[in-house]
C-alpha positions as CSV (number, residue, x, y, z in Angstrom):
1,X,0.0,0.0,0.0
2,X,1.4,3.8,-0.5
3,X,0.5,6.4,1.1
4,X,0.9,10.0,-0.2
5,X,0.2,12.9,2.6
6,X,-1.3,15.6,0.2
7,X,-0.9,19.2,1.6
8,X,-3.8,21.4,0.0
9,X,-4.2,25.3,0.1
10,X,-7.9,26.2,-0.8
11,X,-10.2,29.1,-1.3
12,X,-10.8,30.1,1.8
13,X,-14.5,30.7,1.6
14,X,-14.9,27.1,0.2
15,X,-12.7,25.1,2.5
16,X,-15.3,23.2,3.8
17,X,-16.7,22.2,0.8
18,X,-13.6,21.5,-0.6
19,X,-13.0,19.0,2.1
20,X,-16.2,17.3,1.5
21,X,-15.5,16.9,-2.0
22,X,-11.8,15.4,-1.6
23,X,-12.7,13.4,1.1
24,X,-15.5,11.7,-1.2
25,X,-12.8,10.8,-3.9
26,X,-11.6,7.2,-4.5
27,X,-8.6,6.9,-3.3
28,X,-8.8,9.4,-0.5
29,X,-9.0,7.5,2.7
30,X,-9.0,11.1,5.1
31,X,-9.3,15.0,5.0
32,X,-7.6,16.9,7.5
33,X,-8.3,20.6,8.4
34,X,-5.3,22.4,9.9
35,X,-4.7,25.6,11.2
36,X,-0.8,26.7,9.7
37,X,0.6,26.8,6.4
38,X,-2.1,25.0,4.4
39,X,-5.9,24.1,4.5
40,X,-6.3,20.8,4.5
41,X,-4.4,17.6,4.4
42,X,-5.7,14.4,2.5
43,X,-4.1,11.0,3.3
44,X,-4.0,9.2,-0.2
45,X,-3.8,5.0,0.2
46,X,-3.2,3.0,-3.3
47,X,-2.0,0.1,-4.6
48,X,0.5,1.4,-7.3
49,X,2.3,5.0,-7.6
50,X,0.4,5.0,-10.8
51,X,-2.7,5.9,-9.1
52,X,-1.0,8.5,-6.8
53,X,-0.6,10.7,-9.9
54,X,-3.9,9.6,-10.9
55,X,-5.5,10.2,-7.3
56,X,-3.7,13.8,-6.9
57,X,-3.7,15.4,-10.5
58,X,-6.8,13.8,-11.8
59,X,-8.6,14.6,-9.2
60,X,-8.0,16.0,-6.2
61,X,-6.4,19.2,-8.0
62,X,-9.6,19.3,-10.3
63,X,-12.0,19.9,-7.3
64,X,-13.3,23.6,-7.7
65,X,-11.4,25.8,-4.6
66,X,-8.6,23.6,-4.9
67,X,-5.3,26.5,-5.0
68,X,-2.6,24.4,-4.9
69,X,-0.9,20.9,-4.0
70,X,2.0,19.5,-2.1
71,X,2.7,15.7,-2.3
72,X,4.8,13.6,0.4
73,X,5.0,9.9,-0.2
74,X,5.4,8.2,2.8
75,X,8.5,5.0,3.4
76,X,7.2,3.8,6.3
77,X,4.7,4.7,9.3
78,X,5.3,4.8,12.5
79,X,2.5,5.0,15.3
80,X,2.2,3.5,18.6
81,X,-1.1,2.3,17.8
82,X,0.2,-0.2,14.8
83,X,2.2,-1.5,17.0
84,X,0.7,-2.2,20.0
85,X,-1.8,-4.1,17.5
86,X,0.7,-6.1,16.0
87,X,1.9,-7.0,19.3
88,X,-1.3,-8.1,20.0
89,X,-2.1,-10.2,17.6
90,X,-3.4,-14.4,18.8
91,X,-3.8,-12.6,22.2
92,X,-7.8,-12.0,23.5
93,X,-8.9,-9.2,25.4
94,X,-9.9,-9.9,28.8
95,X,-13.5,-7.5,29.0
């Protein structure tokens, strides 16, 4: 699986909207709204770097109040809470 962090800058009297619409996209697994440099921030999960390009110029930057985009592509992920369930896996909980 990839995972692209998209950084979007959008019309400011459309943001929510904008939002809406990117988070409804295939492709598009979460919409972020920050307060800093940018808008929004869109997590992007696909199978093939094909589809990233596909996802993030054939889409997300055609939504109306979309400004601009930045792309990240993540290597790996990190997070406590991926690990804690990989460490749990065979093991039931005790409620």
């Amino acid at each position: 699986m990839i995972t692209a962090i998209v950084m979007i800058d959008a019309a400011t009297d459309a943001i929510p909207e904008v939002a809406e619409a990117v988070a409804g996209l295939d492709g598009v697994s979460e919409v972020y709204s920050t307060a800093g440099e940018v808008d929004l921030i869109a997590i992007v999960r696909v199978r093939e770097f094909d589809q990233v390009a596909e996802v993030i110029a054939g889409r997300i930057n055609k939504v109306p109040g979309v400004l601009e985009t930045e792309t990240h592509i993540a290597f790996r992920a990190y997070s406590r809470h991926d690990l804690e369930a990989a460490f749990a896996i065979g093991f039931e909980s005790a409620d």
